[in-house]
MIDRENDO-830501 format. One record per residue (C-alpha): residue in one letter; chain; residue number from 1; y, x, z. Coordinates in nm, 3 decimals. Each point is the difference from the previous one (the first is absolute). Example, Ala and Ser with C-alpha at 12.3 -4.5 7.8 and 13.67 -1.06 7.14 Angstrom:
> res | chain | n | north | east | up
> A | A | 1 | -0.450 | 1.230 | 0.780
> S | A | 2 | 0.344 | 0.137 | -0.066
***
This chain:
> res | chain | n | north | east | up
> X | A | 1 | 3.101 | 5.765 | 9.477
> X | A | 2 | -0.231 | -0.207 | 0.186
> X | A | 3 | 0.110 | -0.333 | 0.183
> X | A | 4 | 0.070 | -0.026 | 0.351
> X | A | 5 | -0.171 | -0.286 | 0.061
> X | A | 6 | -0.268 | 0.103 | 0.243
> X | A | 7 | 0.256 | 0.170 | 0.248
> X | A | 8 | -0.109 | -0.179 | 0.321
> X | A | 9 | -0.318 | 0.063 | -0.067
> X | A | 10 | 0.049 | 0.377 | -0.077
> X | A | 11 | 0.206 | 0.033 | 0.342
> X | A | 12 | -0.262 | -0.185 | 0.226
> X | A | 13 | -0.264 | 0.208 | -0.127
> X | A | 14 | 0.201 | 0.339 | 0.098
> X | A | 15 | 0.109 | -0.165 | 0.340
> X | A | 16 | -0.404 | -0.067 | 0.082
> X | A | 17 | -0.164 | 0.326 | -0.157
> X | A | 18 | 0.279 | 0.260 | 0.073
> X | A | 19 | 0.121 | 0.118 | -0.363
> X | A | 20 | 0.243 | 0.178 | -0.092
> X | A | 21 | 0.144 | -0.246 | -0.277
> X | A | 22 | 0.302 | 0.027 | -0.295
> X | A | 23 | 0.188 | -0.313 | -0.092
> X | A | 24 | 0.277 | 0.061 | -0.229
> X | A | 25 | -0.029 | 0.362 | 0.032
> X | A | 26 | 0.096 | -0.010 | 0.398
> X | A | 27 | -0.266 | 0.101 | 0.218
> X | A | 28 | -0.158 | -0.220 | 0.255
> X | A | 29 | -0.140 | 0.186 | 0.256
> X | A | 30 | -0.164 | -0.242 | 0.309
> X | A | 31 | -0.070 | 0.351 | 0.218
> X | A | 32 | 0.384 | 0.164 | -0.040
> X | A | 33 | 0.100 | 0.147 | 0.248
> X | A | 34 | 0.356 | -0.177 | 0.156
> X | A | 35 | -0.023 | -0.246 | -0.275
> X | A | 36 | 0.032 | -0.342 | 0.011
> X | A | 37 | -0.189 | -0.225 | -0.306
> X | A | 38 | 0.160 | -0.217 | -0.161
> X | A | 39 | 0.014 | -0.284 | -0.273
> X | A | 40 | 0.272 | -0.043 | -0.261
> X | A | 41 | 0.146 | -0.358 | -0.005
> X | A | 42 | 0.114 | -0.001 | -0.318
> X | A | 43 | 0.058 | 0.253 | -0.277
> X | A | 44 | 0.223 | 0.316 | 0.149
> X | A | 45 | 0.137 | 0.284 | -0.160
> X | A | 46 | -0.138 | 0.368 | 0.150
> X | A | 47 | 0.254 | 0.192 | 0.031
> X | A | 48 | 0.060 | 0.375 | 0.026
> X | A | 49 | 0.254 | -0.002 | 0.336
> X | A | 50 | 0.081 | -0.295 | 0.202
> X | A | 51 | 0.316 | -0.208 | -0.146
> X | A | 52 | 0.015 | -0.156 | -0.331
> X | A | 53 | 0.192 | 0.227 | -0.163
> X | A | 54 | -0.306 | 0.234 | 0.033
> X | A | 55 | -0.194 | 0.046 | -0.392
> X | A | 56 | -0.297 | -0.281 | -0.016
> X | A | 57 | -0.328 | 0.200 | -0.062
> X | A | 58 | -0.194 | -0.331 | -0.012
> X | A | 59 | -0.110 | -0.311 | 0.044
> X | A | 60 | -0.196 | -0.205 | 0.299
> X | A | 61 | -0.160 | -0.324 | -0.097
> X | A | 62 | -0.012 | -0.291 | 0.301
> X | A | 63 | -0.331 | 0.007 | 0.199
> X | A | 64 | -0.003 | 0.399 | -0.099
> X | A | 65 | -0.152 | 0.222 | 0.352
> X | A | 66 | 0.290 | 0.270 | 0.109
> X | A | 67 | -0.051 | 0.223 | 0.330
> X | A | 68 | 0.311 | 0.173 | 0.137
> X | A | 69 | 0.210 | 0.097 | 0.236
> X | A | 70 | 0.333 | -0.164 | 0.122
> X | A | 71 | 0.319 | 0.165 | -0.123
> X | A | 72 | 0.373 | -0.091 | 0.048
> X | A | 73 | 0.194 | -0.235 | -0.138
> X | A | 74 | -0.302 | -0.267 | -0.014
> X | A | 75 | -0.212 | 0.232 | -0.231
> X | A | 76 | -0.342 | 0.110 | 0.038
> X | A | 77 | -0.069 | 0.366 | -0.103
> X | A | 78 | -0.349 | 0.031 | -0.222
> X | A | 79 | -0.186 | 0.220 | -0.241
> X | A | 80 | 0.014 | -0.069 | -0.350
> X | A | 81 | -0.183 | 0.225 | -0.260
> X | A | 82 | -0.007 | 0.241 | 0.229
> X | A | 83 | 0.409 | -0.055 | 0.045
> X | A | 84 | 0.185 | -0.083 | 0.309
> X | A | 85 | 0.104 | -0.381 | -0.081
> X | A | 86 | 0.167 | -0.281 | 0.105
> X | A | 87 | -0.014 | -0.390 | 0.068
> X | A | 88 | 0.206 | -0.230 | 0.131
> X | A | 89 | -0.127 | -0.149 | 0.327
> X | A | 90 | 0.171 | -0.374 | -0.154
> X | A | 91 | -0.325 | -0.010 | -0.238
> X | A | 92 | -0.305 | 0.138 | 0.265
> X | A | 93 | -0.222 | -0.211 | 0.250
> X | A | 94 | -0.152 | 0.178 | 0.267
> X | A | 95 | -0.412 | -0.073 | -0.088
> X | A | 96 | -0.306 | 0.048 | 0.273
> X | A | 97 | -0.342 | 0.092 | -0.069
> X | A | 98 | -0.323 | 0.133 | 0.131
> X | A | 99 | -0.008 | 0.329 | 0.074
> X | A | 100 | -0.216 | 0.187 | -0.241
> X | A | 101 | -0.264 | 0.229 | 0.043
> X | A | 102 | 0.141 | 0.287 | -0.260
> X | A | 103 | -0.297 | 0.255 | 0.140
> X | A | 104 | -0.327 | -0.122 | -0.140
> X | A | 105 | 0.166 | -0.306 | -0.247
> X | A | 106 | -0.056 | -0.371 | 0.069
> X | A | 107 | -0.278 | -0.169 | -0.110
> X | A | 108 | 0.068 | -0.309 | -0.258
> X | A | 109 | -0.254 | -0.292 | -0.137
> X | A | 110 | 0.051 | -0.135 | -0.301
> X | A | 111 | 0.065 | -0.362 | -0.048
> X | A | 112 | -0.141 | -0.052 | -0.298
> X | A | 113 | -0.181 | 0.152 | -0.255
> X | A | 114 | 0.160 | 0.285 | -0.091
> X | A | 115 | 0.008 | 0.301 | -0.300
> X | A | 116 | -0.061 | 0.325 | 0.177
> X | A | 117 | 0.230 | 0.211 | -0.245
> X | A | 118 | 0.035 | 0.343 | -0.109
> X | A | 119 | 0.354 | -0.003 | -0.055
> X | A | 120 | 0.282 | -0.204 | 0.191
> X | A | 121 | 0.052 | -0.194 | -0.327
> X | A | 122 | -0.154 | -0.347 | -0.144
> X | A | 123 | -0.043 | 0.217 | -0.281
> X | A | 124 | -0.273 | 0.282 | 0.143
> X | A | 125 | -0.356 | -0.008 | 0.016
> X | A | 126 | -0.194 | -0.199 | 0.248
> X | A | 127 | -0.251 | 0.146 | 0.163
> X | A | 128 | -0.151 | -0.311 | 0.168
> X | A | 129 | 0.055 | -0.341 | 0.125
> X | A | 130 | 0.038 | -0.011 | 0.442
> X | A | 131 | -0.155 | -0.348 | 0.093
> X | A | 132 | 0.236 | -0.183 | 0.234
> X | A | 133 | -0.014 | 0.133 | 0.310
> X | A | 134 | -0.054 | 0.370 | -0.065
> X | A | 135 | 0.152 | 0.228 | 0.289
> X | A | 136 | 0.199 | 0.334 | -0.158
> X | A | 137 | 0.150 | 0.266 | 0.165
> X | A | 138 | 0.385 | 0.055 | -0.136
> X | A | 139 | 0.155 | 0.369 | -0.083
> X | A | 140 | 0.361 | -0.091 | 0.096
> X | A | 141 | 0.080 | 0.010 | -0.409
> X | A | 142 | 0.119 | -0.275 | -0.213
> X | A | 143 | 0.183 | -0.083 | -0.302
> X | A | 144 | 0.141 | -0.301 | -0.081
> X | A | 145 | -0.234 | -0.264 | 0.069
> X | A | 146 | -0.324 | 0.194 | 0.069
> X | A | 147 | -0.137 | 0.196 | 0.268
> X | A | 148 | -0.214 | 0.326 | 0.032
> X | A | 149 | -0.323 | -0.004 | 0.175
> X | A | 150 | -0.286 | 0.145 | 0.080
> X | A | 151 | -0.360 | -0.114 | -0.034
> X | A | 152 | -0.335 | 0.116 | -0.047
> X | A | 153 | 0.172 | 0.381 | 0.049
> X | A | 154 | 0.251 | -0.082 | -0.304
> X | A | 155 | 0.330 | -0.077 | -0.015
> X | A | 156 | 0.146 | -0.277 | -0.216
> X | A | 157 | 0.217 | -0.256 | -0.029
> X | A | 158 | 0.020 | -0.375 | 0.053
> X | A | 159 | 0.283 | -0.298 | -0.014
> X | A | 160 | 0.148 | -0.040 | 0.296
> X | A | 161 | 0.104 | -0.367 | -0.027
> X | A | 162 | -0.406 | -0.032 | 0.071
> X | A | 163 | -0.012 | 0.189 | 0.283
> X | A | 164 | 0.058 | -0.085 | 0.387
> X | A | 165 | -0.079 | 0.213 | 0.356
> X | A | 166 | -0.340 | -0.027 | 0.035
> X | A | 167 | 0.077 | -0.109 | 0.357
> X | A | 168 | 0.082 | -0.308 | -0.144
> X | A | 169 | -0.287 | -0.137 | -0.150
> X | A | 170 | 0.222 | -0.275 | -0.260
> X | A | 171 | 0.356 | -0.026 | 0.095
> X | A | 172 | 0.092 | -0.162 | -0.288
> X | A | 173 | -0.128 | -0.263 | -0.274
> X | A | 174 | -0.212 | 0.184 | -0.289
> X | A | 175 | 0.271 | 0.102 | -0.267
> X | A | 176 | -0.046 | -0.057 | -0.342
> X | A | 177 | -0.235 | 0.264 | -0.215
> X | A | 178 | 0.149 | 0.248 | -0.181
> X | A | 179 | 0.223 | -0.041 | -0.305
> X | A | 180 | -0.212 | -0.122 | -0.260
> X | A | 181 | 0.100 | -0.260 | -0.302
> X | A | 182 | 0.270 | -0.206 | 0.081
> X | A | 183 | 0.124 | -0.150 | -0.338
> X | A | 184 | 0.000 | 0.102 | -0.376
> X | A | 185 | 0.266 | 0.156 | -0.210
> X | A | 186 | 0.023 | 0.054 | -0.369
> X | A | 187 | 0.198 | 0.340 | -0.115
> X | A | 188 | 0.282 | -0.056 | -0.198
> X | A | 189 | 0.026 | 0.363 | -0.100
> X | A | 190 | -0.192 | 0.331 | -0.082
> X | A | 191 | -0.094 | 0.066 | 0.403
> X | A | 192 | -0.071 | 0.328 | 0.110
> X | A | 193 | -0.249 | -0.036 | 0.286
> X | A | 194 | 0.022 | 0.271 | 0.286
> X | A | 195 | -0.146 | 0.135 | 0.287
> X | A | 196 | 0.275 | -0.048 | 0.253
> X | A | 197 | 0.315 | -0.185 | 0.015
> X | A | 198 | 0.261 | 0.277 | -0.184
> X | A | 199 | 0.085 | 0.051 | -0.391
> X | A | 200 | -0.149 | 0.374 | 0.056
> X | A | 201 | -0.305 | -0.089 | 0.107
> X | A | 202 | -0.341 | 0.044 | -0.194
> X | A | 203 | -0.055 | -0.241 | -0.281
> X | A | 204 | -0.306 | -0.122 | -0.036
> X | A | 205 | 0.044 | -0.204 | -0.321
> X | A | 206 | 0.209 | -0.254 | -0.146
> X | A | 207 | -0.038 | -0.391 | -0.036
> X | A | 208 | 0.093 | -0.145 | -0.308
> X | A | 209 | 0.273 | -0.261 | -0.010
> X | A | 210 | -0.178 | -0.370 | 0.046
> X | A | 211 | -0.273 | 0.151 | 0.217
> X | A | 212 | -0.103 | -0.234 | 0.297
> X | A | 213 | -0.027 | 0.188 | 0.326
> X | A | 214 | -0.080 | -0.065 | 0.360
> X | A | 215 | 0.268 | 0.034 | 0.277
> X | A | 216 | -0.080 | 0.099 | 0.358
> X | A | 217 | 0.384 | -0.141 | 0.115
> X | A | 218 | 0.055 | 0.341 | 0.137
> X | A | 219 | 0.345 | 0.132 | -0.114
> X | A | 220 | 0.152 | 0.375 | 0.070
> X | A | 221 | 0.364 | 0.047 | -0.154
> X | A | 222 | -0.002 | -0.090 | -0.380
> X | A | 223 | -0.381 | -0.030 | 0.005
> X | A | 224 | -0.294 | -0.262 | 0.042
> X | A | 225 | -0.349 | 0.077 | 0.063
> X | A | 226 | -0.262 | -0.098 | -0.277
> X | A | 227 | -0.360 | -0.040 | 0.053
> X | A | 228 | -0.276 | 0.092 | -0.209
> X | A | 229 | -0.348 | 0.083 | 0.021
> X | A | 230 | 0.037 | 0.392 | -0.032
> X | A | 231 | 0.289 | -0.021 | 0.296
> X | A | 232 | 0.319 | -0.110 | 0.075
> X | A | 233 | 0.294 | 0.125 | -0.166
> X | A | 234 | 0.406 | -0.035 | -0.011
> X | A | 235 | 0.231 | -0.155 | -0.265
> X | A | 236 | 0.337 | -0.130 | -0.068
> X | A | 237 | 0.068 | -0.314 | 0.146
> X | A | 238 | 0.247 | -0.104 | -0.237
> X | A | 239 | -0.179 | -0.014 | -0.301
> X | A | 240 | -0.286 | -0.239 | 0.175
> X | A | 241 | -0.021 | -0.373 | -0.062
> X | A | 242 | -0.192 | -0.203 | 0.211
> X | A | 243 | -0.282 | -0.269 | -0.072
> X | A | 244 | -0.037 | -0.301 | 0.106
> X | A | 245 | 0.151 | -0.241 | 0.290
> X | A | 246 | 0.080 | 0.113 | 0.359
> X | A | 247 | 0.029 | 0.372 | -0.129
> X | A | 248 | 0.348 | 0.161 | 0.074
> X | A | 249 | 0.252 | 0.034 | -0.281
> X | A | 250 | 0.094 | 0.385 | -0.028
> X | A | 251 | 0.315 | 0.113 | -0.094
> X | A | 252 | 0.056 | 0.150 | -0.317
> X | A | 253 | 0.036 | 0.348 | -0.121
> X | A | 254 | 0.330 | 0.125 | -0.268
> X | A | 255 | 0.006 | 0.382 | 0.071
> X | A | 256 | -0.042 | 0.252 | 0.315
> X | A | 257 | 0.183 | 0.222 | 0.183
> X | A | 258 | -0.039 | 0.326 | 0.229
> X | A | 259 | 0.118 | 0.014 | 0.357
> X | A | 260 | 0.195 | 0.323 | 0.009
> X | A | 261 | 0.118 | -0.027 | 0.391
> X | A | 262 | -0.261 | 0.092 | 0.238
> X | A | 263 | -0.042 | -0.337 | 0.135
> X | A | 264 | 0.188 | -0.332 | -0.140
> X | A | 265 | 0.020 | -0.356 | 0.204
> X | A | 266 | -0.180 | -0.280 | -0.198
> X | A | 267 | 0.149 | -0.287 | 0.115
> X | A | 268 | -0.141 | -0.403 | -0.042
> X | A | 269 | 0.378 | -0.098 | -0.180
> X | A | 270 | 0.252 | 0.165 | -0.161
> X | A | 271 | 0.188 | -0.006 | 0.305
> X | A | 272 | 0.146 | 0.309 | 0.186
> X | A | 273 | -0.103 | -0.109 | 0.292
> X | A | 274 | -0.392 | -0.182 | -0.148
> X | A | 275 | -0.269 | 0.070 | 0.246
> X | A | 276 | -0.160 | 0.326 | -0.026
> X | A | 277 | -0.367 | -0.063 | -0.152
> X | A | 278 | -0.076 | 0.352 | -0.080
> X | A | 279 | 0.055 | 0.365 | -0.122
> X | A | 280 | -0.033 | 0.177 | -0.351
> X | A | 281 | 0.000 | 0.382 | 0.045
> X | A | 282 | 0.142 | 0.280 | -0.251
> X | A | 283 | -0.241 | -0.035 | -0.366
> X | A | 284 | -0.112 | -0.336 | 0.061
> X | A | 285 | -0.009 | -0.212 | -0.321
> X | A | 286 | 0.167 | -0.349 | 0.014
> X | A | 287 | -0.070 | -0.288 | -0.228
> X | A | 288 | 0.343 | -0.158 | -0.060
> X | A | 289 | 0.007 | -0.375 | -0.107
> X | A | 290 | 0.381 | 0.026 | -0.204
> X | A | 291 | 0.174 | -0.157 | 0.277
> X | A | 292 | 0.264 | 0.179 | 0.160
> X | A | 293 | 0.274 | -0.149 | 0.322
> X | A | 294 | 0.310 | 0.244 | 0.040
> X | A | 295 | -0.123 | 0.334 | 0.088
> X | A | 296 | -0.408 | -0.140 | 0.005
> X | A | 297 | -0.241 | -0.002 | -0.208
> X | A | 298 | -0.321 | -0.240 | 0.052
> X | A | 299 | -0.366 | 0.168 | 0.022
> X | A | 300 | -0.311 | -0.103 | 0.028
> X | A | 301 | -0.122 | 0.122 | 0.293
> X | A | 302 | -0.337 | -0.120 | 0.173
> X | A | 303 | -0.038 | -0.240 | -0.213
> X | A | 304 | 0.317 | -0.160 | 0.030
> X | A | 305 | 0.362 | 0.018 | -0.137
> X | A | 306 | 0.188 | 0.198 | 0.222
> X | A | 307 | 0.347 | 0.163 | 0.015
> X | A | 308 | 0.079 | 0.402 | -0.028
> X | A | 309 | 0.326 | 0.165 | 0.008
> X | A | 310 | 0.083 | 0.066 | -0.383
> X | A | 311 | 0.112 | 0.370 | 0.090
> X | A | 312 | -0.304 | 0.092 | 0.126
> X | A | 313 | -0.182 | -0.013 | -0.309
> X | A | 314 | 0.038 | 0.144 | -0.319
> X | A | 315 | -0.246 | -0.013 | -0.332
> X | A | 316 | -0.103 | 0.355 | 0.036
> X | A | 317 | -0.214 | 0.153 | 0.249
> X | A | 318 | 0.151 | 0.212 | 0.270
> X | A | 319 | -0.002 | 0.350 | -0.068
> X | A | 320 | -0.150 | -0.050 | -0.374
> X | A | 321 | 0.178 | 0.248 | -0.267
> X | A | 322 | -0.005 | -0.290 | -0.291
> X | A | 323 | 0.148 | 0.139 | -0.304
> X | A | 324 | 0.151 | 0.341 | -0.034
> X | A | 325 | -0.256 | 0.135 | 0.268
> X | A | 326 | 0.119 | 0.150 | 0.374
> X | A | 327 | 0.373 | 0.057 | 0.000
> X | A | 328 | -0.086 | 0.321 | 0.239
> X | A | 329 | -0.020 | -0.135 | 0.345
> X | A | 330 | -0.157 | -0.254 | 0.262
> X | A | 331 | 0.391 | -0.099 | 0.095
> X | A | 332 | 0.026 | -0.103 | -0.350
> X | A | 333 | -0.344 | -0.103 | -0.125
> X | A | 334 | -0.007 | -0.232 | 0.279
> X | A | 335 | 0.311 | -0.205 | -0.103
> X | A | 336 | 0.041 | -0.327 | -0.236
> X | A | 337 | -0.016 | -0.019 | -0.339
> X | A | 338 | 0.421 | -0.060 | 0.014
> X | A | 339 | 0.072 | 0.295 | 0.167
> X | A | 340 | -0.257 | 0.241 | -0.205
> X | A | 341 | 0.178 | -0.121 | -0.337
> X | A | 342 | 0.298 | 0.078 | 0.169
> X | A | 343 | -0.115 | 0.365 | 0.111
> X | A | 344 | -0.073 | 0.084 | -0.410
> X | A | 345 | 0.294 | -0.136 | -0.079
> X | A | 346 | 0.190 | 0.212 | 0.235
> X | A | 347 | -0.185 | 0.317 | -0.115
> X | A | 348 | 0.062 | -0.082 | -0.354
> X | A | 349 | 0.381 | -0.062 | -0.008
> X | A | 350 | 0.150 | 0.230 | 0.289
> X | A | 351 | -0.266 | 0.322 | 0.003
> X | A | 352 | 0.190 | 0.145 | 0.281
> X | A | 353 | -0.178 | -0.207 | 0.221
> X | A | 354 | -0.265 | 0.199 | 0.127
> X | A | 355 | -0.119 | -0.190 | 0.348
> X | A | 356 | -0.099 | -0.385 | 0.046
> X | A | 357 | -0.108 | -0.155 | 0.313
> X | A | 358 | -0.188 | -0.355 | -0.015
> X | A | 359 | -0.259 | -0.090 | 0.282
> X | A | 360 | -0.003 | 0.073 | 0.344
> X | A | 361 | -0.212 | -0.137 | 0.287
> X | A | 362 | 0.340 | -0.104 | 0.225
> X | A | 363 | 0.358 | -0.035 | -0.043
> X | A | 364 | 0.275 | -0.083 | 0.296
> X | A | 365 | 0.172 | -0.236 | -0.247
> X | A | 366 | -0.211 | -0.210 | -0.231
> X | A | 367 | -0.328 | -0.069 | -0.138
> X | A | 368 | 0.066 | 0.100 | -0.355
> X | A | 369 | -0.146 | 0.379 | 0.035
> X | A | 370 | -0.283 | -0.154 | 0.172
> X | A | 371 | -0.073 | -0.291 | -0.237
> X | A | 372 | 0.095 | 0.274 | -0.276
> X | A | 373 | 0.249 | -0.159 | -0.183
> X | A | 374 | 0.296 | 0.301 | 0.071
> X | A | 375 | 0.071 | 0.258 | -0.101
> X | A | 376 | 0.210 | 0.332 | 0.052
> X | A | 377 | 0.149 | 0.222 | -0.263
> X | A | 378 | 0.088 | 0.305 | 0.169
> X | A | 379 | 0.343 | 0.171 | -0.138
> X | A | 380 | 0.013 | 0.359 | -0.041
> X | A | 381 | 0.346 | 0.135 | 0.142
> X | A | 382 | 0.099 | -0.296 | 0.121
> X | A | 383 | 0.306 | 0.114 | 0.143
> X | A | 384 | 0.142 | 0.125 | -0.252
> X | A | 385 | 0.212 | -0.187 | -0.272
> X | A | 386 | -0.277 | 0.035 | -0.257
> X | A | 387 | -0.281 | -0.118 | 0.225
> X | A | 388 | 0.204 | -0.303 | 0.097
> X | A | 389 | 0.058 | -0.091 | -0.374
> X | A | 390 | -0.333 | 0.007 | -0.108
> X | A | 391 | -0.069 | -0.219 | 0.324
> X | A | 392 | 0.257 | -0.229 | -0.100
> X | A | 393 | -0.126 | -0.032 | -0.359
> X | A | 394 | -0.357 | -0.041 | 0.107
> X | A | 395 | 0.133 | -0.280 | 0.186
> X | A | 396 | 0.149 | -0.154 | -0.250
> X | A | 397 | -0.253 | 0.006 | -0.244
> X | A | 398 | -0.251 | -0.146 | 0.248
> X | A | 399 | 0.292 | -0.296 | 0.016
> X | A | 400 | 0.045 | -0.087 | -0.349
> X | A | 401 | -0.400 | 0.056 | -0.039
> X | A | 402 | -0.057 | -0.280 | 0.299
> X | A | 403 | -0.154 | -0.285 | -0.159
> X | A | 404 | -0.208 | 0.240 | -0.201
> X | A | 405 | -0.125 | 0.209 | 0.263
> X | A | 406 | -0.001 | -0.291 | 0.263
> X | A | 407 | 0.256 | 0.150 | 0.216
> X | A | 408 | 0.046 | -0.154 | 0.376
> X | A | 409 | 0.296 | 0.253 | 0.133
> X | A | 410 | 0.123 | 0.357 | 0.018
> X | A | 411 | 0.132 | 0.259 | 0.258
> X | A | 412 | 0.169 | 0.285 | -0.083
> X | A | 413 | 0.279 | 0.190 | 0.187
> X | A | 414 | -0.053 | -0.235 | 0.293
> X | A | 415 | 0.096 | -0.326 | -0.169
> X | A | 416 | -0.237 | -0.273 | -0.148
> X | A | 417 | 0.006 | -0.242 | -0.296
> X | A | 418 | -0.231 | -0.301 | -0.023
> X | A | 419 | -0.065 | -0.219 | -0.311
> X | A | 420 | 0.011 | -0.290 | 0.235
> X | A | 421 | 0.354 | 0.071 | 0.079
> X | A | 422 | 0.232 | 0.136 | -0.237
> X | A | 423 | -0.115 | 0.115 | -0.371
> X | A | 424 | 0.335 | 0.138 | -0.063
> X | A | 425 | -0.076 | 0.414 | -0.038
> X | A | 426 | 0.299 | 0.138 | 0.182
> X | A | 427 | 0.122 | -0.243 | 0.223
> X | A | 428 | -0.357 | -0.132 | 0.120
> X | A | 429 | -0.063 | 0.306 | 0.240
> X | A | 430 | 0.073 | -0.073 | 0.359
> X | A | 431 | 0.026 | 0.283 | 0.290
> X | A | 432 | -0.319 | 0.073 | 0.230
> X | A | 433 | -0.014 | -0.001 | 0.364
> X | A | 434 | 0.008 | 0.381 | 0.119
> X | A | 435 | -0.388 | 0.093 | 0.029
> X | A | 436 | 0.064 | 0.316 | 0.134
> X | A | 437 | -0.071 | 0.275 | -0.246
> X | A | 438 | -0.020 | 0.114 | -0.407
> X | A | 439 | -0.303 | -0.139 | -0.049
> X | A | 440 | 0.021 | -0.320 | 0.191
> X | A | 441 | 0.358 | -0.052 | -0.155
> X | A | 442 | -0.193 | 0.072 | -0.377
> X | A | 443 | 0.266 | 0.299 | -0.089
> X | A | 444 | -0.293 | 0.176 | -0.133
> X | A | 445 | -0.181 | -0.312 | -0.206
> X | A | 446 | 0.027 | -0.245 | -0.134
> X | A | 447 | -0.220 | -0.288 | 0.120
> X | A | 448 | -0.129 | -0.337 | -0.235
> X | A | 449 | -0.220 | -0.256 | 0.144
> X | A | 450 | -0.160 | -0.230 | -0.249
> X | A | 451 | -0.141 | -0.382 | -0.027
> X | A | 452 | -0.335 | -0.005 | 0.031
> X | A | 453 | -0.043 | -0.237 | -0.300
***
């Protein structure tokens, strides 16, 4: 996941030229019609109604563009991934801007000399160098930092941190060039180098342990950004050492995890409430340093130690079928290691048990379906006498299994039992609030959420 760090830059440049631009998967849209635009003042939650009780579907960083319209309550309604969202009004300045000119696209001049790219990556092929100066015409497209446009009749793609309204011949001081060699590292491990910033992208070979590389002090997630003379690649930032004085000391790699929520909080401390310095989506890979703080774990993220909620991750990916291949379902392939050990199990000592539930995209009560660590063992003839015996002794295995099969707390029959609580088997169980029907009141299942690790 790529840094934030050119966010001002990003929203002047769609304020001037009229694009339609995506910040933290909200869309920014200067032209909307009965919109207002906005900027975040520090990180917010997107919500999916307006109230806090409302499901978080993500994360806004501060300086982040939002356009939207007023709602009640001191919320402002907006569109995010295509879903109605919302944001609380507490964390949005009202911003001003040019109007753009969203018919023809604005023209830009570069401020520097500049790679005219094929691709909007540092990565892609350039096709030429722009002298400082050059006048483009923009497409209204961009990604992350760079900006489509068109010249001599083709359309490519530049950075827009070197880019201003061409109206304006030098509004600003010459920025630096781009990313280049900024200090020396030596790898500590066997480093796969790859083409982008994820675990599953293309390998392009390996570096042996002890082999001195260049940095360009460009960081994305777990990653750093190598330079050599056939291109510039990705690899682990914690298993880099760097060289000589004035060069910043990296943390250090033990292990990695997966995110397997579809977005987790990485915070600067191990606080609750740490400031906000980023998101990790669903598959991401985490370097872990061994340090853990309650219910965090610390990650190296942009090349710095950073805080993630220890839930959030596991050591297998999302969705992988790891040993004993798919156990017959997306609701159950997608769930933790914890609960899929517990779904054999299950299978293997009470055959009856013919239906499991795991995943699901939303739940009204708690994260754990989401995050896939719960899951639902579905009693046949529940009402009857038999069907509530084999509930009850399903139950009670999973109890005197808990340490084993990392056990967090039960439902069944519309009372719970938590491990935090009360380990005693019977007497443990405590009655349920009245949630209205069989299902809700778990008559018909028995539910287990897990720990996470």
């Amino acid at each position: 996941m790529a840094s934030r760090t050119n966010t001002a830059v990003r929203v002047a440049v769609a304020a001037m030229t009229g694009l339609t631009l995506t910040l933290g998967g909200l869309v920014f849209s200067p032209n909307a019609a009965a919109a207002t635009a906005y900027v975040t003042t520090g990180a917010v939650n997107v919500r999916s109604g307006p109230g806090t009780s409302y499901p978080v579907l993500g994360v806004l960083a501060a300086g982040d563009a939002v356009s939207g319209a007023t709602a009640s309550g001191g919320w402002v309604k907006v569109d995010y991934r295509g879903k109605t969202a919302y944001v609380s009004a507490s964390y949005l300045s009202v911003t001003t801007g040019p109007t753009p000119d969203d018919e023809t696209g604005a023209a830009m001049v570069t401020t520097a000399d500049l790679n005219l790219r094929t691709e909007p990556s540092l990565d892609s092929a350039v096709v030429k160098v722009l002298p400082k100066g050059t006048k483009v015409a923009t497409t209204g497209r961009t990604s992350e930092r760079f900006v489509e446009v068109i010249l001599d009749g083709a359309k490519n793609w530049l950075s827009g941190n070197y880019l201003a309204p061409a109206s304006d011949p030098d509004p600003r001081p010459d920025p630096d060039p781009e990313p280049t060699i900024a200090y020396r590292v030596k790898t500590t491990a066997v480093l796969a180098m790859r083409t982008a910033a994820k675990i599953d992208a293309k390998s392009v070979g390996n570096l042996k342990s002890g082999t001195e590389v260049s940095l360009t002090g460009t960081h994305s997630g777990s990653y750093s950004q190598i330079v050599r003379k056939d291109g510039n690649y990705w690899v682990l930032t914690g298993y880099l050492a760097t060289i000589g004085k004035g060069a910043p000391t990296l943390p250090k790699a033990t292990g990695k995890r997966y995110v397997n929520v579809d977005e987790v909080n990485i915070r600067a401390t191990s606080a609750a409430d740490g400031k906000v310095v980023g998101t990790a989506t669903q598959g991401m890979v985490l370097s872990i340093t061994g340090k853990t703080a309650k219910s965090r774990t610390q990650v190296i993220f942009d090349g710095a130690a950073r805080w993630a909620y220890t839930s959030y991750l596991t050591k297998t990916k999302p969705g992988s079928t790891d040993e004993g291949g798919s156990l017959g379902s997306e609701s159950l392939d997608r769930t933790h290691a914890h609960v899929k050990a517990i779904v054999r199990l299950i299978r293997a000592e009470f055959p009856a048990i013919k239906t499991m539930y795991g995943w699901r995209m939303s739940s009204s009560y708690s994260s754990d379906h989401p995050n896939g660590v719960a899951l639902d063992i579905m009693i046949p003839k529940y009402s009857s006498p038999s069907g509530k015996a084999l509930g009850d002794k399903i139950a009670r295995y999973l109890q005197e299994n808990y340490k084993k099969l990392h056990v967090h707390y039960l439902i069944w029959r519309q009372r719970n039992w938590n491990v935090e609580r009360n380990l005693d088997f019977t007497k443990g169980w405590r009655k349920m609030e009245d949630r209205g029907g069989v299902t809700a009141n778990h008559y018909d299942h028995v539910h287990v959420s897990v720990y996470a690790n």
